[in-house]
NUNUVO-364697 format. One line per 2 residues: number of its first residue (from 0); their letters; for each residue y, x, z of N, C-alpha, C, CB. Coordinates in steps of 0.02 Angstrom, whole numbers, padded with zeros to 5 digits. Glycine has a CB too. Layout:
BEGIN
NUM> a> Y/X/Z/Y/X/Z/Y/X/Z/Y/X/Z ~ ...
This chain:
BEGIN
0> xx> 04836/04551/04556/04788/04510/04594/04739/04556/04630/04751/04461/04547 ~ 04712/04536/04690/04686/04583/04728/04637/04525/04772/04747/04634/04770
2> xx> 04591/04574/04802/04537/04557/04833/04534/04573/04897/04489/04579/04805 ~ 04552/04501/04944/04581/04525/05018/04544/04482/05060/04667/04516/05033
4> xx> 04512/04522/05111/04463/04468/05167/04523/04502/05219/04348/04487/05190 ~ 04533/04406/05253/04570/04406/05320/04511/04388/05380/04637/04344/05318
6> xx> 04538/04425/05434/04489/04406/05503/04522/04364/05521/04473/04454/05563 ~ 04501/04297/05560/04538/04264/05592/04593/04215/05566/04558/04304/05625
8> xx> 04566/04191/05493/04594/04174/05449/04613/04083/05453/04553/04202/05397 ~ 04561/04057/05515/04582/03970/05533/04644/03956/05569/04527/03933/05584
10> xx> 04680/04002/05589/04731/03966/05620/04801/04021/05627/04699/03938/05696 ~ 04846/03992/05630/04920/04045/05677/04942/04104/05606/04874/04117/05779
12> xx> 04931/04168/05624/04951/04232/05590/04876/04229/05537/04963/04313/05654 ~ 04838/04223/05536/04775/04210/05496/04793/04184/05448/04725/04173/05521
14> xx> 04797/04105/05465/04817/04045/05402/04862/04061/05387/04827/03974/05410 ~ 04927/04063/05406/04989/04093/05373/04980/04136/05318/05026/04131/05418
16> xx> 04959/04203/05317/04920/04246/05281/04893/04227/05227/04879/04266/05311 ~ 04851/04185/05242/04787/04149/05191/04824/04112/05152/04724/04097/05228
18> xx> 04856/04077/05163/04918/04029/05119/04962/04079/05073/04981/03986/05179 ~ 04991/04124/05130/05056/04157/05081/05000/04196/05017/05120/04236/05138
20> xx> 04962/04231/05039/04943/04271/04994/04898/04231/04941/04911/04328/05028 ~ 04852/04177/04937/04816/04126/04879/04883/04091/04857/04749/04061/04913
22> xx> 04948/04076/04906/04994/04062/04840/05028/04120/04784/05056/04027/04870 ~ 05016/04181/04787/05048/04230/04757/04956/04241/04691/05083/04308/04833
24> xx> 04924/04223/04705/04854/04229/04663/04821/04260/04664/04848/04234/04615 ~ 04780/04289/04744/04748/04338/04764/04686/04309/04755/04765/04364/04825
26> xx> 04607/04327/04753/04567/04310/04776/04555/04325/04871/04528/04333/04728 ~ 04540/04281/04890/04523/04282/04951/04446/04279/04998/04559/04239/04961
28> xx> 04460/04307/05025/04374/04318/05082/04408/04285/05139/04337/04423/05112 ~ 04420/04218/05184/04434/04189/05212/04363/04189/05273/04461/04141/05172
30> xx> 04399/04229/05332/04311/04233/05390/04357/04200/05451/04261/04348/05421 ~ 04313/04175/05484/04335/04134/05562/04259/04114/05578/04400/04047/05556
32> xx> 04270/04066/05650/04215/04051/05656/04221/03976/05652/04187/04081/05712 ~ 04272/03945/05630/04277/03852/05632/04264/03858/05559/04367/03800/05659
34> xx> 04208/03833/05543/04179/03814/05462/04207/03750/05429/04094/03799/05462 ~ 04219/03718/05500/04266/03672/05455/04327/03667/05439/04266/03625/05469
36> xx> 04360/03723/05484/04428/03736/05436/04416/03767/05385/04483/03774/05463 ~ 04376/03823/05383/04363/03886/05312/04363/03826/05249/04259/03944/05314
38> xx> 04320/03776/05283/04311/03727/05229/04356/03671/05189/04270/03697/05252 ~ 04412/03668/05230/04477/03644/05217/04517/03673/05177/04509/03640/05265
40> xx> 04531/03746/05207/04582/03816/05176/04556/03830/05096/04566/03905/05231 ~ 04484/03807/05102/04450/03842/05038/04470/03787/04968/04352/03850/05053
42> xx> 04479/03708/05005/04454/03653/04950/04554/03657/04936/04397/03551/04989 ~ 04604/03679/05002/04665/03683/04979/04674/03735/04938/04706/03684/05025
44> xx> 04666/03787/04946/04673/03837/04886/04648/03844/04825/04660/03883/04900 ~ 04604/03798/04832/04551/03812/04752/04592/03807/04696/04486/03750/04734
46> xx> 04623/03764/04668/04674/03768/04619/04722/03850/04617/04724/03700/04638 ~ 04705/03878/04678/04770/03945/04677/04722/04021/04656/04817/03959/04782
48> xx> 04658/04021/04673/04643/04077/04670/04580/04066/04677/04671/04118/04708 ~ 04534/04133/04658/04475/04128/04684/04460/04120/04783/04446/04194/04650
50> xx> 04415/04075/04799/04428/04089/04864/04344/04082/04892/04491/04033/04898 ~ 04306/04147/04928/04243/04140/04986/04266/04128/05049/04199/04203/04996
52> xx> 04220/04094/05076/04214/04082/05159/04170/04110/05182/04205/04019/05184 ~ 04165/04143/05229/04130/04172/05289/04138/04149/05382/04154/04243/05280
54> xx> 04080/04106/05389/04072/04097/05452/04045/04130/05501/04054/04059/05455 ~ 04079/04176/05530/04043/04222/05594/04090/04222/05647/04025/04307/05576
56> xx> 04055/04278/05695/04102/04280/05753/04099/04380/05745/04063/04230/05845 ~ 04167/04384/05742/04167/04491/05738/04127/04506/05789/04253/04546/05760
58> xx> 04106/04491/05844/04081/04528/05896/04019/04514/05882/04102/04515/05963 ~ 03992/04483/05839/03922/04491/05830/03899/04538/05765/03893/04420/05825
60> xx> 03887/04601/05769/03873/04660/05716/03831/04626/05646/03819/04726/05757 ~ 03781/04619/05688/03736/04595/05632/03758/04517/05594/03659/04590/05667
62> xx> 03785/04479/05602/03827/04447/05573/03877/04465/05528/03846/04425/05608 ~ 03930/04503/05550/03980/04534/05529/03929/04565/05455/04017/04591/05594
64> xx> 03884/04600/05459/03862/04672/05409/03847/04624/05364/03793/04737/05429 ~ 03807/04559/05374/03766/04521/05350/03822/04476/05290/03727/04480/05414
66> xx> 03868/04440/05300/03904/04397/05284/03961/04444/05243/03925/04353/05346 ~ 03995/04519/05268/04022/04542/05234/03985/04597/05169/04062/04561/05278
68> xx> 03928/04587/05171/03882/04643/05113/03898/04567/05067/03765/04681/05134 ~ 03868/04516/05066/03896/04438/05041/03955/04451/05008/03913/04381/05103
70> xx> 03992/04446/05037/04067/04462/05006/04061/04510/04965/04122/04483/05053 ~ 04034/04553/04946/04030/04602/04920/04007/04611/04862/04010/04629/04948
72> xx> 03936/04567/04855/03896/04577/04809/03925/04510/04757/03815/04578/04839 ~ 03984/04463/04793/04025/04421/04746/04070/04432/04712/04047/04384/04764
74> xx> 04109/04485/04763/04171/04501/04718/04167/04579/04706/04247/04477/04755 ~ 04110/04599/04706/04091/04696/04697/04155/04725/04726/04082/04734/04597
76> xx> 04205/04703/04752/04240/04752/04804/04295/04726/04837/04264/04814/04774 ~ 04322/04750/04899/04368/04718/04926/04413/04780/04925/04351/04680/04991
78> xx> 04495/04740/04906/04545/04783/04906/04570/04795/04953/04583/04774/04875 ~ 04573/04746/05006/04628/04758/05057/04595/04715/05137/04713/04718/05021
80> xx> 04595/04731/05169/04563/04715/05220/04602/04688/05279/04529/04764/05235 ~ 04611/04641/05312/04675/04627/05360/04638/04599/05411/04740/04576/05334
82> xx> 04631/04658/05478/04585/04622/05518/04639/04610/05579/04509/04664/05536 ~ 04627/04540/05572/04681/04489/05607/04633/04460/05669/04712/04416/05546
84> xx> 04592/04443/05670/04566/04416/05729/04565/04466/05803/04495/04395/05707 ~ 04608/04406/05867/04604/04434/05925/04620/04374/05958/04645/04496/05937
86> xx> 04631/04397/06014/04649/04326/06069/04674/04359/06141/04565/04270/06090 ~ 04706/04321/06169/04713/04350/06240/04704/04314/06297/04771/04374/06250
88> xx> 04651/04338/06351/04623/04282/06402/04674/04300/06466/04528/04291/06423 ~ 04720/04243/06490/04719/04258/06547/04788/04297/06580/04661/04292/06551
90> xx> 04824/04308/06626/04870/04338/06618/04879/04357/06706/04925/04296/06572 ~ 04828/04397/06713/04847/04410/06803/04835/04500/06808/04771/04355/06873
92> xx> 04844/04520/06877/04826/04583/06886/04754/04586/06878/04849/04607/06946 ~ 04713/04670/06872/04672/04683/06882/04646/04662/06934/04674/04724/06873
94> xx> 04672/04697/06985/04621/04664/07043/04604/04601/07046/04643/04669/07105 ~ 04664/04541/07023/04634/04477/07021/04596/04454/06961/04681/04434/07032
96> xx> 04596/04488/06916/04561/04485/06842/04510/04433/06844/04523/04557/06818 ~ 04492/04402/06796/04426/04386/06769/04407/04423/06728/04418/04332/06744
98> xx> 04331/04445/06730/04300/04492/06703/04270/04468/06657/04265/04523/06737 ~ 04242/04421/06626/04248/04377/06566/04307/04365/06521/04234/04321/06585
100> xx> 04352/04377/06563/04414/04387/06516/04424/04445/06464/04470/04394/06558 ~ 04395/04502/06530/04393/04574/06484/04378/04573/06427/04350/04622/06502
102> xx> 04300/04556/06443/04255/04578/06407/04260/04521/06353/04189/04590/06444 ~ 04299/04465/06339/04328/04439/06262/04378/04469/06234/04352/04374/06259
104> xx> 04407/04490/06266/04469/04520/06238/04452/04605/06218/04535/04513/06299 ~ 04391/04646/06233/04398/04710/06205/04356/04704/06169/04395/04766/06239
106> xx> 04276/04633/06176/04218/04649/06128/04268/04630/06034/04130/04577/06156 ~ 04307/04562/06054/04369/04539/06006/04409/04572/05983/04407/04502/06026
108> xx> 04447/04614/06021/04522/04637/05977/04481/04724/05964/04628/04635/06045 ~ 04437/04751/06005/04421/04816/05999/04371/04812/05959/04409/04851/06056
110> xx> 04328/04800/05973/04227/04805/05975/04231/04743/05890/04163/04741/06095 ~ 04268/04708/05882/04255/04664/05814/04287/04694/05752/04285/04589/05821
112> xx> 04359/04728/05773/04390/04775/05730/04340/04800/05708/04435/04821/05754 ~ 04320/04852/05743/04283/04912/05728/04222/04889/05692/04266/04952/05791
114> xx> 04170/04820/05713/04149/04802/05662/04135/04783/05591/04149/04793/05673 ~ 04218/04744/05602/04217/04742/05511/04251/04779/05482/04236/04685/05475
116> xx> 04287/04837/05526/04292/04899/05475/04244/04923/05469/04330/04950/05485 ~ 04194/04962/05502/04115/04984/05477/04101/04975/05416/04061/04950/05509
118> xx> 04094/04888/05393/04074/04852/05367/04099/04849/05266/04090/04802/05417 ~ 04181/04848/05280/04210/04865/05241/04212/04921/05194/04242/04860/05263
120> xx> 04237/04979/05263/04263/05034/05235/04206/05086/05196/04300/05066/05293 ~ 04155/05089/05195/04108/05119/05134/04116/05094/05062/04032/05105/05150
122> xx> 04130/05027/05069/04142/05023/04982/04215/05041/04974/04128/04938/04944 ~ 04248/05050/05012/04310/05068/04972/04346/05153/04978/04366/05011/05000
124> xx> 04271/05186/05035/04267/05256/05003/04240/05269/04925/04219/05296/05049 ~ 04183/05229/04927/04152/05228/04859/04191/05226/04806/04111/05178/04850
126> xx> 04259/05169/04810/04314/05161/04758/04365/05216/04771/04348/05088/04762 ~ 04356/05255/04793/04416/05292/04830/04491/05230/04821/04432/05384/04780
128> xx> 04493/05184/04842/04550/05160/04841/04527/05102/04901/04578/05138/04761 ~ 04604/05057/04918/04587/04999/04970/04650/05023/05030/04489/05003/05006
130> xx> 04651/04956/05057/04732/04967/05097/04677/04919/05154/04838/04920/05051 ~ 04683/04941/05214/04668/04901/05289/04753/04899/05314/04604/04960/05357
132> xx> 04741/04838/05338/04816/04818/05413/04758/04788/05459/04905/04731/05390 ~ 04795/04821/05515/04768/04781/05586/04824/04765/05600/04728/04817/05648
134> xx> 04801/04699/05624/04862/04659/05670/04853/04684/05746/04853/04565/05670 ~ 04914/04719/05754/04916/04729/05829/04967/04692/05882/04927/04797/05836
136> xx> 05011/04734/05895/05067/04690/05959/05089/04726/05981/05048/04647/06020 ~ 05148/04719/05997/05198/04747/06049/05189/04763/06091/05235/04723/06069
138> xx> 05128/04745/06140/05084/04760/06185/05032/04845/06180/05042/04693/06177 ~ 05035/04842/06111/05008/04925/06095/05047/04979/06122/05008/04944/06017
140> xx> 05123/04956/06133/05157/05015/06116/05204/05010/06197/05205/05008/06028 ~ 05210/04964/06231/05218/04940/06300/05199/04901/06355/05249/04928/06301
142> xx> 05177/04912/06398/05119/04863/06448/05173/04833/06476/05060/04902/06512 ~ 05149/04779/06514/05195/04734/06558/05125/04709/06617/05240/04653/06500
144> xx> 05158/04710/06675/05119/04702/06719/05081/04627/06704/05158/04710/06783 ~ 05010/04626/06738/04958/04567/06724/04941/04555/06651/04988/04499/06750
146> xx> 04975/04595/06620/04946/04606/06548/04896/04676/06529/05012/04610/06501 ~ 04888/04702/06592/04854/04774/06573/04804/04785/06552/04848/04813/06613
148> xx> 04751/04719/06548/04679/04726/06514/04697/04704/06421/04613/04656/06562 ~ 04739/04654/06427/04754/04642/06342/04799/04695/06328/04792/04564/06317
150> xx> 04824/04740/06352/04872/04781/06333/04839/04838/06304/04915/04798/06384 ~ 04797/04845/06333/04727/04909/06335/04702/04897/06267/04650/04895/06400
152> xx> 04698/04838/06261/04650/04798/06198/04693/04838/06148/04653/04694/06186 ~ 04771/04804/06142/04814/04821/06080/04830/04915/06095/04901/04762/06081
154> xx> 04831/04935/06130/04818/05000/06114/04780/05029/06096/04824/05026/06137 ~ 04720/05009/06108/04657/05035/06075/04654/05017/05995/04590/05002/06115
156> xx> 04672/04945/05977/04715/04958/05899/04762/05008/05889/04756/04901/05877 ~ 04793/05042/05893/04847/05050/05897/04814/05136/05874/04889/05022/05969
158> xx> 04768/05173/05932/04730/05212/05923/04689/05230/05851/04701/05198/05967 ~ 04656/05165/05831/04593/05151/05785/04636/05180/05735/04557/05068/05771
160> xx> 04700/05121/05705/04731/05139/05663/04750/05190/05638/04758/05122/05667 ~ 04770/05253/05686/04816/05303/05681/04758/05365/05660/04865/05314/05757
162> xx> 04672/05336/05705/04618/05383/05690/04615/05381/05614/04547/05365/05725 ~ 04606/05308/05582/04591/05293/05525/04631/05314/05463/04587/05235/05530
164> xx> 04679/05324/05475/04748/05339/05430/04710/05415/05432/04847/05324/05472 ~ 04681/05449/05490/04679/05523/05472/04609/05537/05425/04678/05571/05548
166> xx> 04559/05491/05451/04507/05502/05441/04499/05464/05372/04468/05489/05497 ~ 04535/05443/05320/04544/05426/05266/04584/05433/05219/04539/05392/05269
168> xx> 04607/05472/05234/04678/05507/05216/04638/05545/05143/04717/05573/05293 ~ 04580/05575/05135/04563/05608/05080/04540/05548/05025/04506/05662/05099
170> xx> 04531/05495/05031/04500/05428/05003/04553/05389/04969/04468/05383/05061 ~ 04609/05397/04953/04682/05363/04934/04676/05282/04961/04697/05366/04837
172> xx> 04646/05307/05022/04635/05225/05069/04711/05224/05129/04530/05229/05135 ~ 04753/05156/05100/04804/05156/05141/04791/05131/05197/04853/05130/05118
174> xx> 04820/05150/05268/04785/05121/05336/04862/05104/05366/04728/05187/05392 ~ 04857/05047/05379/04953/05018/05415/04921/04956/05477/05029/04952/05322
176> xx> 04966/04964/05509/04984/04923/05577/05025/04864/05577/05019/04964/05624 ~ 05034/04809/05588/05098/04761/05576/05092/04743/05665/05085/04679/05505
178> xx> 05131/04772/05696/05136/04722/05746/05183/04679/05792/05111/04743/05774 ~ 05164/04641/05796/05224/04591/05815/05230/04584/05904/05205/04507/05776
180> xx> 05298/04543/05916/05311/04532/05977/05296/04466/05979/05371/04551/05999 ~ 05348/04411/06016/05338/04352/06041/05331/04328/05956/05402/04320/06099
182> xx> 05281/04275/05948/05268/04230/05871/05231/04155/05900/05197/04283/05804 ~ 05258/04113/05871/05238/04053/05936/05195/04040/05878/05300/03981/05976
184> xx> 05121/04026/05926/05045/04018/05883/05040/03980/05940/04980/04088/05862 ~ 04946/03975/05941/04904/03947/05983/04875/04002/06043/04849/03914/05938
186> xx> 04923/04063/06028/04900/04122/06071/04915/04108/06155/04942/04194/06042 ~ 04984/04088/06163/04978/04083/06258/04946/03996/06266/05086/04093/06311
188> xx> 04934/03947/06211/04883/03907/06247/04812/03947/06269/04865/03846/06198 ~ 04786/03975/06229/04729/04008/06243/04716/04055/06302/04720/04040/06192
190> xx> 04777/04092/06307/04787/04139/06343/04792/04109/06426/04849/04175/06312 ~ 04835/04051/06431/04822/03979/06505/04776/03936/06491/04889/03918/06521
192> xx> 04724/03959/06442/04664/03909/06449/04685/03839/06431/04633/03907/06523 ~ 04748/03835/06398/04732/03743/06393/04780/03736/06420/04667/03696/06429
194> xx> 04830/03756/06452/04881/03737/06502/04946/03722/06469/04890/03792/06554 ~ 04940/03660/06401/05003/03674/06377/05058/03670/06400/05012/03653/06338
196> xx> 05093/03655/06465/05143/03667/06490/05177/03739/06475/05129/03654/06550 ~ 05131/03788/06515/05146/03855/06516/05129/03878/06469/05126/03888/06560
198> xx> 05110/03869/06405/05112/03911/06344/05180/03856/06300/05017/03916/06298 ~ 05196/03809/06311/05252/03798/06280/05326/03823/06308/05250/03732/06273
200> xx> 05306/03837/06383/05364/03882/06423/05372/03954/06393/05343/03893/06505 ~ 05333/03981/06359/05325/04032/06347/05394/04028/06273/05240/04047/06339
202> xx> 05406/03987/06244/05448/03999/06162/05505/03954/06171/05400/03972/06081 ~ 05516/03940/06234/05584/03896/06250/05642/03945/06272/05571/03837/06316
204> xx> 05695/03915/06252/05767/03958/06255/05784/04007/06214/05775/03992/06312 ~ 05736/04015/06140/05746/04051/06106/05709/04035/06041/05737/04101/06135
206> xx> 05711/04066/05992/05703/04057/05911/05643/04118/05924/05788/04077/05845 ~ 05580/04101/05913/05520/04145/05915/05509/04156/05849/05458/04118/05950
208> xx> 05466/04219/05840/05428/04232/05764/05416/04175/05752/05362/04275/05754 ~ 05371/04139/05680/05352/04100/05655/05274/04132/05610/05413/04074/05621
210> xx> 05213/04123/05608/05169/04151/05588/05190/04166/05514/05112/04117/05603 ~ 05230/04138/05483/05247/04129/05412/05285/04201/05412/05294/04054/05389
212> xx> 05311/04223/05454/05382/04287/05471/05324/04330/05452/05430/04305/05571 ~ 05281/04350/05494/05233/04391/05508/05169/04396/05422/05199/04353/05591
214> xx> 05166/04320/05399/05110/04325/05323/05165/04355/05291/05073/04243/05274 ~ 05238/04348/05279/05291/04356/05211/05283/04444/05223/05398/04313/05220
216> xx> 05286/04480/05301/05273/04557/05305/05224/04576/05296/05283/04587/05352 ~ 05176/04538/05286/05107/04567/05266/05089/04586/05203/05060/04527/05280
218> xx> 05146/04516/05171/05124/04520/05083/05178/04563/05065/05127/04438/05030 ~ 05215/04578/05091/05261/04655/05077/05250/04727/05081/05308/04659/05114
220> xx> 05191/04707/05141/05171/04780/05138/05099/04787/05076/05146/04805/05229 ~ 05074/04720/05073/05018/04742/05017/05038/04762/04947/04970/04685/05006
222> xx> 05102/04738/04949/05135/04736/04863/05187/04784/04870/05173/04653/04832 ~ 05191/04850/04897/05212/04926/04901/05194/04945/04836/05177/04975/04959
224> xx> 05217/04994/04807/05193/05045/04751/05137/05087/04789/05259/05099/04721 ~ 05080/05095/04735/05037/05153/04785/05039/05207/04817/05001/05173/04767
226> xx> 05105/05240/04788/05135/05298/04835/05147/05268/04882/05193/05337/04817 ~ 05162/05204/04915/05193/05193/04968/05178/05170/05034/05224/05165/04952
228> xx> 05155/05193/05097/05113/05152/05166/05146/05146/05221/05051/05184/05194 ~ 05185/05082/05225/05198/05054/05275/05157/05066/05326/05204/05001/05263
230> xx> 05166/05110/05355/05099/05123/05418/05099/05103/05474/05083/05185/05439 ~ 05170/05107/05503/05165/05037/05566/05233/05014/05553/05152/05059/05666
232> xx> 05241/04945/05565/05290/04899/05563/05297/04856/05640/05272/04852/05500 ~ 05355/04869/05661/05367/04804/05728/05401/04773/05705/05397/04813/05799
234> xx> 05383/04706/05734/05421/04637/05713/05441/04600/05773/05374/04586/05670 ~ 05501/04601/05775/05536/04540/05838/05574/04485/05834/05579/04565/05882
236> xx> 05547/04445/05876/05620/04395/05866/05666/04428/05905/05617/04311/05895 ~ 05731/04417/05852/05803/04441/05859/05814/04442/05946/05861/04383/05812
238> xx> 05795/04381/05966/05821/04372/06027/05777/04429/06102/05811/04281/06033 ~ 05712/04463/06057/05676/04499/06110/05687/04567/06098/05601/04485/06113
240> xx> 05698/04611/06158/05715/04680/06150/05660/04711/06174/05776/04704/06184 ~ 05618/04703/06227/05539/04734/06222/05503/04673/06253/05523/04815/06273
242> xx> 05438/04683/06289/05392/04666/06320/05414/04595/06369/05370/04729/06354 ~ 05466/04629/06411/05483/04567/06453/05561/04556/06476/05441/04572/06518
244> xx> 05588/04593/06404/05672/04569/06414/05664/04527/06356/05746/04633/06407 ~ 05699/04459/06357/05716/04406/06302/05761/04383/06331/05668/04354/06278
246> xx> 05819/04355/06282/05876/04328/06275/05866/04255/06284/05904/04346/06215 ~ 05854/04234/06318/05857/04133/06329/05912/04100/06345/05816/04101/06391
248> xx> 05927/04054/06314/05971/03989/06336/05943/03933/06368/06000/03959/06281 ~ 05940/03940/06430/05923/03889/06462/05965/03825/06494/05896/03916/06499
């Protein structure tokens, strides 16, 4: 049993997560910013595990420091850290960009990471022990045109990770990557603003991840022997070979 705060834990690859792992008997640190799901996830799991809620938003620091020292002083330490929260605004070239788009998508997938690792990672130098995953994407590791500002985002995970793995490497702190390709969430509604047409166009003609694909690799990589760190993992559906080749039946 272990002591695991998920980012981004109300919905998609989050909840998935939050489920698989309170059904296996973890205690959980469950953070988002919809309080009334935290508040749902919490009254469903209660029979499974210990479970806290945390309502913030990562891009706000002093929030983040505030709510996760909380966590802290409840369960005196967190084992494993899975910072899952990101989003993606938008899907055009730079030049046509929205610049509000940017700036959710790097203060979010970059600037909130880095927050609640800050936040985290001192108590679990203190323990010399503790395993972080960032959820990244396929997008870390190949751009596709009109994706180049969220692409930036997942490389800059992609970066953090690989710093962190070095820069903790003396701390028996494991640092791993899970990242996935196409996984049909609420990510390209968000991403067309609402446009469910074109985010349901997005997982037709083919068998996509399932957020459940993505929690069952997560709880595989937490339940390694301690010699062992999955340090980056890609995940595809069968039918996708990178970025913007997929196999469809139309």
């Amino acid at each position: 049993m272990k002591n695991i705060l998920i980012t981004g834990a109300t919905s998609g690859i989050g909840e998935a997560t939050a489920r698989k792992l309170a059904e296996e008997g973890n205690n959980l640190i469950l953070c988002g910013r919809n309080s009334n799901k935290l508040d749902d996830l919490a009254n469903e799991f209660a029979y499974l595990s210990k479970i806290k809620t945390l309502s913030f938003d990562v891009r706000n620091r002093a929030d983040v420091y505030e709510n996760i020292n909380s966590a802290l002083n409840s369960f005196q330490k967190i084992d494993v850290l899975i910072n899952n929260a990101g989003n993606a605004h938008g899907l055009e070239s730079i030049y046509e960009g929205n610049e509000e788009d940017w700036d959710k998508m790097m203060d979010i997938n970059v600037k909130g990471l880095l927050n609640v690792s800050k936040a985290v990672i001192p108590s679990m130098v203190k323990n010399q022990a503790g395993h972080i995953i960032n959820v990244g994407s396929l997008a870390g590791y190949e751009v596709y045109a009109n994706g180049t500002a969220y692409c930036a985002s997942k490389y800059a995970v992609k970066a953090i990770n690989e710093g962190l793995r070095k820069e903790l490497n003396g701390f028996n702190i494991k640092v791993s990557s899970i990242n996935p390709g196409l996984v049909e969430t609420n990510f390209s509604n968000v991403r067309f603003k609402g446009d469910t047409e074109k985010a349901k166009a997005v997982y037709k003609g083919y068998t996509p991840l399932k957020p459940q694909d993505i929690a069952n690799t997560i709880s595989f990589m937490i339940n390694q022997p301690e010699h062992v760190n999955l340090a980056e993992v890609m995940i595809l559906p069968t039918a996708q070979a990178s970025s913007t080749q997929v196999k469809k039946e139309l």
